[in-house]
N, C-alpha and C positions, 0 to 999 in steps of 0.2 A: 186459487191455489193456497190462497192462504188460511182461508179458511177449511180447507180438506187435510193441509197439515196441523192446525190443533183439532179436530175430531181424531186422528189418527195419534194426538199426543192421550189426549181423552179415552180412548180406548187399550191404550198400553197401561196407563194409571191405574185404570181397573182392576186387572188380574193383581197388580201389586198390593192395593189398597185390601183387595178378598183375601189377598195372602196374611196380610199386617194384621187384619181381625181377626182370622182363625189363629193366629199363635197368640195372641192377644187373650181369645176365650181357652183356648189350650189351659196359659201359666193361668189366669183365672181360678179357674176349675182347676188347676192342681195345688194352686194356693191354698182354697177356701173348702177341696177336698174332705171329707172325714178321715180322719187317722185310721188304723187297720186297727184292729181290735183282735181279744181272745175271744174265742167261741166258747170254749170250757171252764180253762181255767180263771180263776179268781182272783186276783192278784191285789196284793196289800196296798194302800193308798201310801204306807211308807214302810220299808223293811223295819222285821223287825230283831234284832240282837238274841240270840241262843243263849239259853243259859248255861253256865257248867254241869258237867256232866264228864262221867270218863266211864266207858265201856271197850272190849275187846274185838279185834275184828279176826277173821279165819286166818290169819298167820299168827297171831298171837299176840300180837302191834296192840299198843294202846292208842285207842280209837276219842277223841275228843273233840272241843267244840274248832280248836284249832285245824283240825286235821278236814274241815269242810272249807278252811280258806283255800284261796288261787283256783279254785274249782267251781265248777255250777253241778248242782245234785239234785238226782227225782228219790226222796225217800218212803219207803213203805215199810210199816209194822204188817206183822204177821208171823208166823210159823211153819217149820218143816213139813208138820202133817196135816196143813191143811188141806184140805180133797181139793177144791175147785179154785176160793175168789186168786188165794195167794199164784198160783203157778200162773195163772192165767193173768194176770195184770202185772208180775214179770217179764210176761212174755210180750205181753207188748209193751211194756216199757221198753225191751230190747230191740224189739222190731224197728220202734221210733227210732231210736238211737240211729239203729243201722242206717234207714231211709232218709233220715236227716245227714249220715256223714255220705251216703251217695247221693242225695241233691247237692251238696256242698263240700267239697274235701277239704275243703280249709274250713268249714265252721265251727265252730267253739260247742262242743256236744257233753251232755252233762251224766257224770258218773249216774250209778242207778247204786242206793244203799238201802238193804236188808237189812231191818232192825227186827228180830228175833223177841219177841213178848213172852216165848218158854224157853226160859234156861236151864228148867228144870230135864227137859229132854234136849234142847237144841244145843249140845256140846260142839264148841269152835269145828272139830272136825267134821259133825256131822253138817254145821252149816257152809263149812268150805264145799264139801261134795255138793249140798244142795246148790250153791250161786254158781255152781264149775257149769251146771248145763242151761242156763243163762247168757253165757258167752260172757267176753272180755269189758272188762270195766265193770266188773259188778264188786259191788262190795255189801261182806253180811257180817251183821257185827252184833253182842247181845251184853248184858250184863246182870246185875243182881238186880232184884223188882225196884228198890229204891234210885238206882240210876235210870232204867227205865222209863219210869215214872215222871222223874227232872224235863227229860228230852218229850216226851209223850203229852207233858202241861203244856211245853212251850208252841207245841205244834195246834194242842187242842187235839187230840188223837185218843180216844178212849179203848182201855184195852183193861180184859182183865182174865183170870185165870181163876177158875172152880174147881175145888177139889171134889175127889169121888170116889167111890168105893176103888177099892185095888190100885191098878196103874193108871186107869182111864180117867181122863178130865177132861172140863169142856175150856175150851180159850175162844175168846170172843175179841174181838179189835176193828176199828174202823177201818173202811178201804177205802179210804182216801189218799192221792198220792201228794206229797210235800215238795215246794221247790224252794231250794236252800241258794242263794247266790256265792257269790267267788269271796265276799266279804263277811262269811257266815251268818247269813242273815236269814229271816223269814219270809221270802219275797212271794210265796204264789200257793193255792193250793189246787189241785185236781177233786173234784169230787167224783166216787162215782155212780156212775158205771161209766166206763173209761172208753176209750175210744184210741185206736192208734192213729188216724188220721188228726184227730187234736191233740195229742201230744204234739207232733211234728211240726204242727199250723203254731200252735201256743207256743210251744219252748221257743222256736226261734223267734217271733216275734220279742217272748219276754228276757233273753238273755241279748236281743239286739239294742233294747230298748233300756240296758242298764247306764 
């Protein structure tokens, strides 16, 4: 008897002892796990500080380095008439946005800002009409080539403007997307060709990770 009750102690032990080492290998493996990572974007090993600069955005608002604090921002150079890269890499910036606030209604979802490289044709109105079919949160904002140019260094953003017979010029600029943190910083960049599904993977991972 006494020996058939420690065999029966011995086999209750069991199931417990299988249970204590799979939650054992569990926290293991989520300890020693790899961290998630970006797939796209690039992100600065330490943010980096904006430099001055003062441009206008489509209400008429003076647009500055200030005016990117309390906020997280995806910014893209470009122009009004551009045929393809520009509407299209708007548009899924917004897409992201959107996908991102219905996976998450409380998540912290970053402005999208149009900076405008021809001010020579992109007048505040004509770029307010342009961001209106973008949806909400967008902001387009442009100035004189020498401001420009401040904001455009800091990003590393090359952009430039060819004059040309009559009215017609060529404008050339990177499409790369910028991510600005809540502290006006340099924190990430997009290169592309873009992707809406890594926007939505990267942003939140890099604004969780501030």
């Amino acid at each position: 008897m006494k020996n058939h009750s420690n065999a029966g102690k011995h086999l209750v032990a069991i199931p417990v002892l299988l249970l204590i080492a799979a939650v054992g290998i569990f926290v293991l493996r989520s300890f020693f796990a790899e961290p998630e990572t970006t797939t796209h974007a690039t992100v600065l090993p330490s943010a980096a500080p904006l430099s001055d600069f003062e441009m206008m955005d489509q209400d008429g608002e003076i647009f500055d380095k200030s005016s990117f604090r309390g906020r997280w921002s995806m910014v893209f150079f470009g122009f009004t008439n551009c045929p393809d890269i520009c509407p299209v890499t708007l548009q899924k910036m917004a897409s992201a946005r959107r996908r991102m606030a219905e996976a998450d209604p409380n998540a912290v979802l970053p402005d999208i800002v149009f900076v405008s490289v021809d001010p020579g044709r992109d007048t505040l109105a004509t770029i307010a009409q342009y961001v209106q079919a973008f949806g909400d949160n967008v902001i387009g904002i442009s100035g004189d080539p020498a401001e420009l140019s401040k904001l455009a260094r800091t990003f590393g953003v090359y952009f430039n403007v060819t004059p040309a017979e009559g009215e017609a010029y060529a404008v050339e600029h990177s499409a790369a997307v910028v991510v600005v943190n809540d502290r006006a910083e340099f924190q990430a960049v997009f290169s592309a060709p873009h992707d809406v599904d890594a926007f939505v993977h990267d942003m939140s991972l890099i604004i969780a990770a501030k």
